[in-house]
BAGUTOR-349925 format. One record per residue (C-alpha): residue number from 1; residue in one letter; chain; x, y, z. Coordinates in nm, 2 decimals. Example, Ala and Ser with C-alpha at 12.3 -4.5 7.8 and 13.67 -1.06 7.14 Angstrom:
2
<node n="1" res="A" chain="A" xx="1.23" yy="-0.45" zz="0.78"/>
<node n="2" res="S" chain="A" xx="1.37" yy="-0.11" zz="0.71"/>
***
This chain:
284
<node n="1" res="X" chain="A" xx="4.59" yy="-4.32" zz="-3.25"/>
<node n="2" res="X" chain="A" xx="4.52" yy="-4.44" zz="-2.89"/>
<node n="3" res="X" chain="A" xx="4.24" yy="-4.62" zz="-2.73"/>
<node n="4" res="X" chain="A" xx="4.18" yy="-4.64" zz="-2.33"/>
<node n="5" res="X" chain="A" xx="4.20" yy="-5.02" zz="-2.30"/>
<node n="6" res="X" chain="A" xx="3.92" yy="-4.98" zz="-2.01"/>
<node n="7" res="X" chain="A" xx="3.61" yy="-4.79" zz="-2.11"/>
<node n="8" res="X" chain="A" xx="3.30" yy="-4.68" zz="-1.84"/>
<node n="9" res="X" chain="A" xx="2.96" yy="-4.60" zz="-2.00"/>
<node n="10" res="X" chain="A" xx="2.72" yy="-4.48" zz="-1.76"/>
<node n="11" res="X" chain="A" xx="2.35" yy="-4.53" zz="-1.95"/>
<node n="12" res="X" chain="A" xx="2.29" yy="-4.83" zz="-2.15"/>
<node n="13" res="X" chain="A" xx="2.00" yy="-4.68" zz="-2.33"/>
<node n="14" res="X" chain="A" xx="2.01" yy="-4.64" zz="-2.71"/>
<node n="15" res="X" chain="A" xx="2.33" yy="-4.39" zz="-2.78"/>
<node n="16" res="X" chain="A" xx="2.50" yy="-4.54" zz="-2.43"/>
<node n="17" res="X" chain="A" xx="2.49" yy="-4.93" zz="-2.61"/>
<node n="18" res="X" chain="A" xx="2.65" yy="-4.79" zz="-2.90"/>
<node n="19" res="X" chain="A" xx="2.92" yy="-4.61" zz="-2.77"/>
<node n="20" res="X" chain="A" xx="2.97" yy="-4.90" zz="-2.56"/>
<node n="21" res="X" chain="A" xx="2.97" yy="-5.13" zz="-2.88"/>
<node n="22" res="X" chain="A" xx="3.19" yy="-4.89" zz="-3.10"/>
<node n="23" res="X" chain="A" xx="3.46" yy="-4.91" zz="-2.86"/>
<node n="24" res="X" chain="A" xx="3.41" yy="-5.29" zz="-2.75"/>
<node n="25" res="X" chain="A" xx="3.44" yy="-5.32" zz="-3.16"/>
<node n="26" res="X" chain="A" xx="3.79" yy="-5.12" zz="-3.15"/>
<node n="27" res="X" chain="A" xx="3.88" yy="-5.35" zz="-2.87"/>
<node n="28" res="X" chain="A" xx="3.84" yy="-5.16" zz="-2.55"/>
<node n="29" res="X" chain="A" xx="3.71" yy="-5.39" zz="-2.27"/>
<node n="30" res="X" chain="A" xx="3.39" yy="-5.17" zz="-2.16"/>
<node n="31" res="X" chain="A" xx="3.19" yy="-5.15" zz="-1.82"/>
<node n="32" res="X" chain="A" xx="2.83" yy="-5.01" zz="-1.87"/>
<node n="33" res="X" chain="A" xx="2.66" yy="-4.92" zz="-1.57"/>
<node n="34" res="X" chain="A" xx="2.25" yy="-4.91" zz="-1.56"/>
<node n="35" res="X" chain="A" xx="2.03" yy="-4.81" zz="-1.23"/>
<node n="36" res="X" chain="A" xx="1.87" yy="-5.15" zz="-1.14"/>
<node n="37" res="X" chain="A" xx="1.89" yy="-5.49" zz="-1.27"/>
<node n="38" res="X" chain="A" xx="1.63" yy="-5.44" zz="-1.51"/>
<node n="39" res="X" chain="A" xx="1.77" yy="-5.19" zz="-1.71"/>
<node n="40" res="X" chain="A" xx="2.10" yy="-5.32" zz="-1.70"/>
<node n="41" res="X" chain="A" xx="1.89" yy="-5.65" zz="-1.88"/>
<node n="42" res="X" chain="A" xx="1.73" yy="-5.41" zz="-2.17"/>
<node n="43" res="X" chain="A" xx="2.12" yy="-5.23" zz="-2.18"/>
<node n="44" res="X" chain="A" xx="2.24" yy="-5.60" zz="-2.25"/>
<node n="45" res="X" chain="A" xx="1.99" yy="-5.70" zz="-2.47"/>
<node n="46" res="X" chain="A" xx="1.98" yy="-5.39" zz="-2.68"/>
<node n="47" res="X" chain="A" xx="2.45" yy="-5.45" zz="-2.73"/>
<node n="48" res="X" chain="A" xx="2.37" yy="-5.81" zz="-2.82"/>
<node n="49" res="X" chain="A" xx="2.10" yy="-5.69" zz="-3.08"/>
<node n="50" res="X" chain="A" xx="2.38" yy="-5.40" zz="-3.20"/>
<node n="51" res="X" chain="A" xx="2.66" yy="-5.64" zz="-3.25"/>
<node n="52" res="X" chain="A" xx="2.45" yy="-5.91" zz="-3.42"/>
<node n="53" res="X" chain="A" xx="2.35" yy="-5.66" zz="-3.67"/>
<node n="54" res="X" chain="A" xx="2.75" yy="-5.55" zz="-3.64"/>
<node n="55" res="X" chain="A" xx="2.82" yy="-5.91" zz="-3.75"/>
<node n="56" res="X" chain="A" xx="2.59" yy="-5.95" zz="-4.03"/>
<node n="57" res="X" chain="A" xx="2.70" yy="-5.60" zz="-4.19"/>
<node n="58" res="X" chain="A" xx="3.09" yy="-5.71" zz="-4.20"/>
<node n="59" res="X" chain="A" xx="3.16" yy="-6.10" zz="-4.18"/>
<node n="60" res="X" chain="A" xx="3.53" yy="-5.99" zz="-3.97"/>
<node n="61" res="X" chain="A" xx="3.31" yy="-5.90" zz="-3.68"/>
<node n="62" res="X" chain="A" xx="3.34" yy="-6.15" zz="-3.41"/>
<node n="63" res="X" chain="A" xx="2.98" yy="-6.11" zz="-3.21"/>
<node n="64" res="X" chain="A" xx="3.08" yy="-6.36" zz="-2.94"/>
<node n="65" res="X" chain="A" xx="3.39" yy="-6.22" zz="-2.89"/>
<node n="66" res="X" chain="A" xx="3.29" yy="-5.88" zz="-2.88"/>
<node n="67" res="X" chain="A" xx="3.04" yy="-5.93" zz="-2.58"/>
<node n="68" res="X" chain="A" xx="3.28" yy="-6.14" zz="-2.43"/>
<node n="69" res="X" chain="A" xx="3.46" yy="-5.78" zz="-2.41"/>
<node n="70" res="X" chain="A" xx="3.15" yy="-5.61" zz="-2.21"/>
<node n="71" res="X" chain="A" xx="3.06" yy="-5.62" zz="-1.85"/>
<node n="72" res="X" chain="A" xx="2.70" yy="-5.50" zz="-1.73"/>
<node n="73" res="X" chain="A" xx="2.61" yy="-5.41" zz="-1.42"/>
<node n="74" res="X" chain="A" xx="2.48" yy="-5.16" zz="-1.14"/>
<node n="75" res="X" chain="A" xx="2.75" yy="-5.10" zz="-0.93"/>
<node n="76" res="X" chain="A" xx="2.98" yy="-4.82" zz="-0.96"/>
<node n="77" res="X" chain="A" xx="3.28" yy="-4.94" zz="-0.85"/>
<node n="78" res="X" chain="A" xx="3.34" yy="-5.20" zz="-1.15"/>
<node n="79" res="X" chain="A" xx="3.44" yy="-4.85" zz="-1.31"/>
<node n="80" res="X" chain="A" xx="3.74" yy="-4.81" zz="-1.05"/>
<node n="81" res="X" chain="A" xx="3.99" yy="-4.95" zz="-1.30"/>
<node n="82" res="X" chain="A" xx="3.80" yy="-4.77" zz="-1.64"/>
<node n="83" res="X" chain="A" xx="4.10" yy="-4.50" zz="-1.79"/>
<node n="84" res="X" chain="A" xx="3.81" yy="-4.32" zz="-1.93"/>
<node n="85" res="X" chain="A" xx="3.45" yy="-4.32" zz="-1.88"/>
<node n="86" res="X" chain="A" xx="3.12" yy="-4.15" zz="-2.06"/>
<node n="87" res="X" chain="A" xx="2.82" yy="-4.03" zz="-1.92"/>
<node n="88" res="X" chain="A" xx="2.53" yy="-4.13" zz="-2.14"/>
<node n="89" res="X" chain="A" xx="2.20" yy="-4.12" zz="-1.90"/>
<node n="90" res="X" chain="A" xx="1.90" yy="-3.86" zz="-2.03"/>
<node n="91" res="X" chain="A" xx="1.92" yy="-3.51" zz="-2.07"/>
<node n="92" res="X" chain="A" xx="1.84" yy="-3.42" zz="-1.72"/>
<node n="93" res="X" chain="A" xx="2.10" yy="-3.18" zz="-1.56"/>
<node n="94" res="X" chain="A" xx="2.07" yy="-3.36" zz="-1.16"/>
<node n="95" res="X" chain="A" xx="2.05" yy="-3.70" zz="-1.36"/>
<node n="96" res="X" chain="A" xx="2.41" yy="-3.63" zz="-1.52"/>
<node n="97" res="X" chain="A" xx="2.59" yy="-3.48" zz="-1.23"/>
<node n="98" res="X" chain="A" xx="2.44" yy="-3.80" zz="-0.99"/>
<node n="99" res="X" chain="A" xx="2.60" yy="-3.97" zz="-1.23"/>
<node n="100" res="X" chain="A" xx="2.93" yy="-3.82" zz="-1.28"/>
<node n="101" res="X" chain="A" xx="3.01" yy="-3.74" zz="-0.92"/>
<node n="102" res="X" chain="A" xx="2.90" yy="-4.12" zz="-0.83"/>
<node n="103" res="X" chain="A" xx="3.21" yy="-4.23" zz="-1.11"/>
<node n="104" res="X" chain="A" xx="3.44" yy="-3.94" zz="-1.00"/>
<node n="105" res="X" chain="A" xx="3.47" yy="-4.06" zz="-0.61"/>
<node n="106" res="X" chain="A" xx="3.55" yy="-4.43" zz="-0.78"/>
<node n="107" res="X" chain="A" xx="3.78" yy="-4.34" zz="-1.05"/>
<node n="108" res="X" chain="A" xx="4.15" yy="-4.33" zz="-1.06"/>
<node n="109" res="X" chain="A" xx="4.30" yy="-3.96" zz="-1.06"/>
<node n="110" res="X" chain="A" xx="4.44" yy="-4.02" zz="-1.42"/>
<node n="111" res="X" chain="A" xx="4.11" yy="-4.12" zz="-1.59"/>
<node n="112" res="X" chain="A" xx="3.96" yy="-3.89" zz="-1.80"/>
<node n="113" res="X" chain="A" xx="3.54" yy="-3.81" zz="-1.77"/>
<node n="114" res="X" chain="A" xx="3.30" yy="-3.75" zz="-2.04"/>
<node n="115" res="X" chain="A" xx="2.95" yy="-3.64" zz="-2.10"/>
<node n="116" res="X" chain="A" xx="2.76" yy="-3.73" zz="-2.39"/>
<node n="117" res="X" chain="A" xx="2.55" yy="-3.44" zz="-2.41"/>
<node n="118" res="X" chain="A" xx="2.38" yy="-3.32" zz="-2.68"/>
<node n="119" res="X" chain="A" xx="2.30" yy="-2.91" zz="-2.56"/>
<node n="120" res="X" chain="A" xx="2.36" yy="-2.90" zz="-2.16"/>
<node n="121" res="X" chain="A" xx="2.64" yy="-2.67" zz="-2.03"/>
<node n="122" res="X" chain="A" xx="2.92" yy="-2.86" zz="-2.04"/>
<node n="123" res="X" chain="A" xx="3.09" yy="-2.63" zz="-1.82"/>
<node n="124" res="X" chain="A" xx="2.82" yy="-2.61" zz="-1.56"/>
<node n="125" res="X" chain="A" xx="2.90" yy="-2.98" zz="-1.53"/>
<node n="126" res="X" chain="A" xx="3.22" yy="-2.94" zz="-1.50"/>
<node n="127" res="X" chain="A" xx="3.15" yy="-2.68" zz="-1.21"/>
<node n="128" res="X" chain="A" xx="3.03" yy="-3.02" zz="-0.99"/>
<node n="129" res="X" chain="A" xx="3.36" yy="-3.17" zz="-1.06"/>
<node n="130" res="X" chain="A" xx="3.66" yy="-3.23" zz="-0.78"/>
<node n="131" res="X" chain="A" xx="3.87" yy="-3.27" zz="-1.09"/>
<node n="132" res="X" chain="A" xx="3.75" yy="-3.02" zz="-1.41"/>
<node n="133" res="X" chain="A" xx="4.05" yy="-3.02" zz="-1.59"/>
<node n="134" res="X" chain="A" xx="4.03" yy="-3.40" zz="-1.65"/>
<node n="135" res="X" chain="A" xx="3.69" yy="-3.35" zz="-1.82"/>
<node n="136" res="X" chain="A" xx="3.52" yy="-3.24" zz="-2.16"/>
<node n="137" res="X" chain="A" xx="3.20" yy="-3.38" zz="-2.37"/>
<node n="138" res="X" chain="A" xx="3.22" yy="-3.66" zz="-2.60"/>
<node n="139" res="X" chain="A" xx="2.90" yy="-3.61" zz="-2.81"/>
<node n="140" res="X" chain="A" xx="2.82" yy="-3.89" zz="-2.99"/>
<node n="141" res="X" chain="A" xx="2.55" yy="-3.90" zz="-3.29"/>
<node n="142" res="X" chain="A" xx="2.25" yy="-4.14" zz="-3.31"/>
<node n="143" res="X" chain="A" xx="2.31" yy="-4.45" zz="-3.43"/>
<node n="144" res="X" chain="A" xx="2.64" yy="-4.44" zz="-3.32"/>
<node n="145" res="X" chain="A" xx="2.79" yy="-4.75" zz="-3.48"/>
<node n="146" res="X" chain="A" xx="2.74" yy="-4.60" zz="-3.81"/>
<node n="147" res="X" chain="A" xx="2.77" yy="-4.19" zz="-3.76"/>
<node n="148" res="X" chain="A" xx="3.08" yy="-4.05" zz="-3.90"/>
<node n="149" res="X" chain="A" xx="3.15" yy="-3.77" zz="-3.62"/>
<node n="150" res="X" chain="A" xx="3.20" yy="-3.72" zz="-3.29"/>
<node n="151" res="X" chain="A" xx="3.19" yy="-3.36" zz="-3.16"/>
<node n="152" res="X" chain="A" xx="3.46" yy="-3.29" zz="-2.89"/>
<node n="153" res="X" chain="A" xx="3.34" yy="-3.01" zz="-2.62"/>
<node n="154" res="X" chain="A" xx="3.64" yy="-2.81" zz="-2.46"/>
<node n="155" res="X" chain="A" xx="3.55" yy="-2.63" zz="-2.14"/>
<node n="156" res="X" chain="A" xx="3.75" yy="-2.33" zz="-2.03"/>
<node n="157" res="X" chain="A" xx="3.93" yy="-2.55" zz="-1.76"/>
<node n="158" res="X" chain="A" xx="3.97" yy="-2.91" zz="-2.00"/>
<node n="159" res="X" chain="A" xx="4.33" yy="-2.96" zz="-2.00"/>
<node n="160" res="X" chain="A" xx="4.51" yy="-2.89" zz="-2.31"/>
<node n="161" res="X" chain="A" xx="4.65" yy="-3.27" zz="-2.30"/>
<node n="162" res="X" chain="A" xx="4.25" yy="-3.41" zz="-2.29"/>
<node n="163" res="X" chain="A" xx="4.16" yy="-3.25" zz="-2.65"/>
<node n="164" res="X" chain="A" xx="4.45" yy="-3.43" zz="-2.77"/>
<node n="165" res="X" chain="A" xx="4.34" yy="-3.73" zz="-2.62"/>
<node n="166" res="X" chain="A" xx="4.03" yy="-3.76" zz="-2.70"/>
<node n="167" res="X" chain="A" xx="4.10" yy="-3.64" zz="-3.07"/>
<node n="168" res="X" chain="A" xx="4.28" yy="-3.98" zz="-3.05"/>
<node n="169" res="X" chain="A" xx="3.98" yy="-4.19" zz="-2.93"/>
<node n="170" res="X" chain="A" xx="3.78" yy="-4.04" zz="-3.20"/>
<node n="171" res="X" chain="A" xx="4.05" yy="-4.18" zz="-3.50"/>
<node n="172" res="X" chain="A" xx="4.11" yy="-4.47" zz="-3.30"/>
<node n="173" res="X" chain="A" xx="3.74" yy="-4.57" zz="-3.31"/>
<node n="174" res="X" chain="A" xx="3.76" yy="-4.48" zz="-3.71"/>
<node n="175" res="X" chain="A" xx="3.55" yy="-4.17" zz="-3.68"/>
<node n="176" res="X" chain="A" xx="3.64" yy="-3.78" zz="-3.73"/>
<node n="177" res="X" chain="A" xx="3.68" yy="-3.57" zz="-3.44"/>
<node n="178" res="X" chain="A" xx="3.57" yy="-3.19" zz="-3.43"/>
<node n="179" res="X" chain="A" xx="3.63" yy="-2.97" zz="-3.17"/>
<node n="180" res="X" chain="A" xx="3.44" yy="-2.65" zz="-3.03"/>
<node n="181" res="X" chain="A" xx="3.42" yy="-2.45" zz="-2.71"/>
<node n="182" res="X" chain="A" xx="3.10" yy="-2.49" zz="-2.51"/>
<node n="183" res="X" chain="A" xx="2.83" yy="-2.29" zz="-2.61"/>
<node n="184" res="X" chain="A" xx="2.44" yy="-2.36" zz="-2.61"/>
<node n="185" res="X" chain="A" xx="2.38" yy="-2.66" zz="-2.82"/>
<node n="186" res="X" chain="A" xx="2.78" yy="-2.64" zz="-2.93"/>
<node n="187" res="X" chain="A" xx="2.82" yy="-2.69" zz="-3.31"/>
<node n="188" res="X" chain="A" xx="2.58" yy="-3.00" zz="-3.43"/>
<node n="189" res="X" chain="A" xx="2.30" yy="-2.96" zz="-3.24"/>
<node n="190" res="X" chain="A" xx="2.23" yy="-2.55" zz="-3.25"/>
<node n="191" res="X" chain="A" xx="2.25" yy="-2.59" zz="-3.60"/>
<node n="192" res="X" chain="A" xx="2.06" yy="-2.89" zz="-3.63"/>
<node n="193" res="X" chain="A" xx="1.77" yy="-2.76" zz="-3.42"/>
<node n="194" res="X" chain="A" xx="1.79" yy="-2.42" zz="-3.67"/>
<node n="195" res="X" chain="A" xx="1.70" yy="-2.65" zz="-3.95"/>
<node n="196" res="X" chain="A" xx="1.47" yy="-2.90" zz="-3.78"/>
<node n="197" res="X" chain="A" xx="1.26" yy="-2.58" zz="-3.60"/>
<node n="198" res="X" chain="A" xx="1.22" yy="-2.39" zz="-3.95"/>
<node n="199" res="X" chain="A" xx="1.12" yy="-2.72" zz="-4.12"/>
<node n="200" res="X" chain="A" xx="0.86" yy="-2.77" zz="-3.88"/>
<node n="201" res="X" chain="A" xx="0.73" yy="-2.41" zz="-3.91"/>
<node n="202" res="X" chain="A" xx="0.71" yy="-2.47" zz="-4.26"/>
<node n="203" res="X" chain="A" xx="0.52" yy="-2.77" zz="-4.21"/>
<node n="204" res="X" chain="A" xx="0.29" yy="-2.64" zz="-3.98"/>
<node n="205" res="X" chain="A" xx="0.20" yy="-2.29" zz="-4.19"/>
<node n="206" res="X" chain="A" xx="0.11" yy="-2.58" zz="-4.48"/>
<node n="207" res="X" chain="A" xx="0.44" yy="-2.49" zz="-4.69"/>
<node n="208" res="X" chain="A" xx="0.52" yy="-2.82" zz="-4.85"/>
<node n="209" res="X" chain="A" xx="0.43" yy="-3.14" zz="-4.72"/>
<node n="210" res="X" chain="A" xx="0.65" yy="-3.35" zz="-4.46"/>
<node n="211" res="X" chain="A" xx="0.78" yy="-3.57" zz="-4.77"/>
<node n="212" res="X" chain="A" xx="0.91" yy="-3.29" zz="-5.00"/>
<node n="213" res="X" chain="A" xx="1.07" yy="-3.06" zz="-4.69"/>
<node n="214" res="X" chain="A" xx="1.27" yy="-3.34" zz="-4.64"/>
<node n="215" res="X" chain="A" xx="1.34" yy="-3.42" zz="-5.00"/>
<node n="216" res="X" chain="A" xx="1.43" yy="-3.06" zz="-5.04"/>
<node n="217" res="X" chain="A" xx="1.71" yy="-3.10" zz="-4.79"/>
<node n="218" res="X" chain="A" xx="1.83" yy="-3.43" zz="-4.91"/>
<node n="219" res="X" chain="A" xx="1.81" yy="-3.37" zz="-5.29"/>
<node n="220" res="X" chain="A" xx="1.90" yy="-3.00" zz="-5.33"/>
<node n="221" res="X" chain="A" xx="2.14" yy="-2.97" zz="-5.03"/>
<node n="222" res="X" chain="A" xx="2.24" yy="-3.35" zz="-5.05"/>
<node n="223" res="X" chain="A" xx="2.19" yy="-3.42" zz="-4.64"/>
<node n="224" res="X" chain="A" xx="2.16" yy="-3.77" zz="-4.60"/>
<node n="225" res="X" chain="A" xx="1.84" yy="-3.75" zz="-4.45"/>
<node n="226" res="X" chain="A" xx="1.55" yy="-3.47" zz="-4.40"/>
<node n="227" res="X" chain="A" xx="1.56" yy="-3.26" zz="-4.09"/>
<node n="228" res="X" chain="A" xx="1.17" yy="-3.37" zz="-4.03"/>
<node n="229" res="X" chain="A" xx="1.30" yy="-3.78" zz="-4.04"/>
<node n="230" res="X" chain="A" xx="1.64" yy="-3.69" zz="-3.86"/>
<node n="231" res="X" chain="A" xx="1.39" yy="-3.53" zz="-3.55"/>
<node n="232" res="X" chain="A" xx="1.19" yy="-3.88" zz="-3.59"/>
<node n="233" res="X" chain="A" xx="1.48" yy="-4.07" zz="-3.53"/>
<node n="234" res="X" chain="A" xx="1.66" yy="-3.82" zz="-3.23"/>
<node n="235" res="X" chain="A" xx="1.30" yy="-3.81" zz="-3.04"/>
<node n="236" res="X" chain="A" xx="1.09" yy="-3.58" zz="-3.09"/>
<node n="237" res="X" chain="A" xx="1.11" yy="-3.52" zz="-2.68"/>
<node n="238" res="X" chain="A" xx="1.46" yy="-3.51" zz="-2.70"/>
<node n="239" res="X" chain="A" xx="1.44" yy="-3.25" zz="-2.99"/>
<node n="240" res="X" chain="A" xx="1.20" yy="-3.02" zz="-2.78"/>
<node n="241" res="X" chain="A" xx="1.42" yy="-3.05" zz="-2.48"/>
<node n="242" res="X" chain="A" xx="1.68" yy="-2.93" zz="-2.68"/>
<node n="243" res="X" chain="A" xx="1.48" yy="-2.68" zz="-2.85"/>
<node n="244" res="X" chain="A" xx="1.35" yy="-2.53" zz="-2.47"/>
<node n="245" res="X" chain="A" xx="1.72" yy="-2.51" zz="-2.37"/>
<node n="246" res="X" chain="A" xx="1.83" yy="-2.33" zz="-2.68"/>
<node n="247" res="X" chain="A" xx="1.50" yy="-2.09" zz="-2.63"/>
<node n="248" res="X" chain="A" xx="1.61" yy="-2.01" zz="-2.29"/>
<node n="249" res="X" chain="A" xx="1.96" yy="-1.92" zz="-2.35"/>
<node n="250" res="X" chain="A" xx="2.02" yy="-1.81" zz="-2.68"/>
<node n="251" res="X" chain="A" xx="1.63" yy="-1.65" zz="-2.80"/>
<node n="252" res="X" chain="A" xx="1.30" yy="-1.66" zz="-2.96"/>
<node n="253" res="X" chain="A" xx="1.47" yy="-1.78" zz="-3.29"/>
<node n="254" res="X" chain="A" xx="1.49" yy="-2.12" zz="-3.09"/>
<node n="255" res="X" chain="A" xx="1.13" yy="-2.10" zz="-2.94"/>
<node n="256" res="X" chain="A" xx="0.98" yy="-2.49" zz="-3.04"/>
<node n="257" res="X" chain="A" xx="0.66" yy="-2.47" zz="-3.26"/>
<node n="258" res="X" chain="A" xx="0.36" yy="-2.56" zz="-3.17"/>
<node n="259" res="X" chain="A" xx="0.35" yy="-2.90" zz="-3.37"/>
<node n="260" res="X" chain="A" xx="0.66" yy="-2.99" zz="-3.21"/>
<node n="261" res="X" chain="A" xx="0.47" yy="-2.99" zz="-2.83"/>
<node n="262" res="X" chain="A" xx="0.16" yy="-3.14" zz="-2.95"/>
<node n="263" res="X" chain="A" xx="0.35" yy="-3.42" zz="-3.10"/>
<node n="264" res="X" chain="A" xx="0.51" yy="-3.48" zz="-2.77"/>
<node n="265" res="X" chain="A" xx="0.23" yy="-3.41" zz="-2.61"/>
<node n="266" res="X" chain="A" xx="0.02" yy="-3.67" zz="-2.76"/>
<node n="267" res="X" chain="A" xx="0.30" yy="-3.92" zz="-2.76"/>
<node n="268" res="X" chain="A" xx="0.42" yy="-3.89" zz="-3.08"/>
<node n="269" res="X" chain="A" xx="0.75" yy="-3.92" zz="-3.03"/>
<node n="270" res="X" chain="A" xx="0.88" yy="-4.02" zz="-3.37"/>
<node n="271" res="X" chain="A" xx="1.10" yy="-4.36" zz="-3.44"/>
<node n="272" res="X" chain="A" xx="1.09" yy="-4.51" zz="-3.13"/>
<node n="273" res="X" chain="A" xx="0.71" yy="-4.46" zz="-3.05"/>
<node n="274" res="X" chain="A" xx="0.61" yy="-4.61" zz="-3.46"/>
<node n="275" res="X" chain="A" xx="0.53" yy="-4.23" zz="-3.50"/>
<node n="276" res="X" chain="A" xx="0.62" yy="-3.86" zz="-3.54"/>
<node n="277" res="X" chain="A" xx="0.66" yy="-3.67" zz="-3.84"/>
<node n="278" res="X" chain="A" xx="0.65" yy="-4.00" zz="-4.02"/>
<node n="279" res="X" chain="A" xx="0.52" yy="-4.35" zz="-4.00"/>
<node n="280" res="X" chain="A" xx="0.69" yy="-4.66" zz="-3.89"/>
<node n="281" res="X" chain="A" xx="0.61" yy="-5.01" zz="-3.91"/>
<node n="282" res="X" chain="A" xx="0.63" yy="-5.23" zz="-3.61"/>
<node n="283" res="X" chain="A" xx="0.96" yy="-5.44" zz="-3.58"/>
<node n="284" res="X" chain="A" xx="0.98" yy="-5.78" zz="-3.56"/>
***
């Protein structure tokens, strides 16, 4: 198992500060790069709050050391020296390619390039690329500290030596690799959505309550959580993004349900907003 000793993460929002903080905690020094000075303040603030709940989870975790491992900044070219970095900015197509050709023209020609995508085409990203074969997605799952998986996405042109190397990163960072060829929403999340789009159909025709779905999938197929909470936590925008995509390219069976837009549309957006499917308390 081998670990790039400099990592790049471009997007310090919620799954960008813990893939940062995974492999700052693996010990990787790790440049995250934000759009302006104010995000790049929130990106910091949200690591320090990551790691400090890091350190009071497991006592061998070293919170000041850790962030003395992470840089935070706007400029580009503090990723010049990175061996690998990951993409990690919204689901926006233009959004990720800015952001991949700005690292691209400042990277060395033997680092590696990720996207963290959860259902774009990998390979149409690849298609902006000088260098294609030197790039594949890294899809993390939300949180990341904690998530088991990481779900490797080959492209027709990754290089046959980058699946290898990132299978490494995965064990390196003490989490299970899988690996599939791009397709709409690859393995995790086309399945995922499948599940979280029928439970909200169920839902909405006044099946079972939000509560029991949910404990139908956690006690009788023993998920660790219910496919309505699981869409609270991802975002219920980032669900019906994901759902739209899958809609377009693969059919009706992926069409979103009305619940699912008029949660979004009243800004309901699940964990983050205190309320989706579910309730959730204000934190302190």
């Amino acid at each position: 198992m081998t670990l790039p000793a400099s990592v790049g993460v471009i997007g310090g929002g919620r799954m960008g500060a813990g893939i940062a903080q995974v492999f700052a905690q693996a010990g990787a020094d790790v440049t995250v790069i934000e759009r302006d000075d104010t995000a790049a303040e929130h990106a910091r603030a949200r690591l320090e709050d990551g790691v400090a709940k890091a350190a009071a989870r497991d006592a061998s975790v070293d919170a000041e050391r850790l962030l003395a491992r992470v840089r935070v900044g706007t400029d580009f070219a503090h990723l010049a020296g990175a061996e690998l970095v990951i993409e990690a900015v919204p689901e926006a197509f233009e959004m990720k390619v800015e952001a991949l050709t700005a690292a691209e023209k400042v990277l060395g020609e033997s680092a590696w390039l990720a996207t963290n995508t959860s259902s774009l085409s990998v390979t149409d990203l690849a298609g902006t690329l000088q260098q294609p074969e030197r790039f594949c997605g890294l899809h993390f799952f939300n949180p990341v500290p904690p998530s088991a998986l990481v779900e490797i996405v080959l492209t027709p042109q990754t290089a046959p030596e980058l699946r290898a190397q990132a299978e490494s990163w995965v064990a390196a960072l003490g989490k299970t690799p899988i690996a599939v060829n791009d397709a709409p929403g690859f393995a995790s999340s086309r399945l995922g959505a499948a599940i979280a789009l029928e439970a909200m159909r169920m839902l909405e025709e006044g099946v079972a309550s939000a509560e029991d779905i949910d404990t139908a999938m956690v006690l009788g197929y023993r998920h660790a959580t219910g496919p309505l909470r699981t869409s609270d936590l991802v975002g219920l925008d980032v669900r019906l993004g994901i759902a739209e995509y899958l809609h377009e390219t693969l059919g009706d069976r992926f069409a979103p349900p009305q619940i699912l837009r008029d949660k979004v549309a009243a800004g309901d957006l699940g964990r983050k907003t205190g309320r989706g499917f579910f309730d959730y308390p204000a934190r302190s």
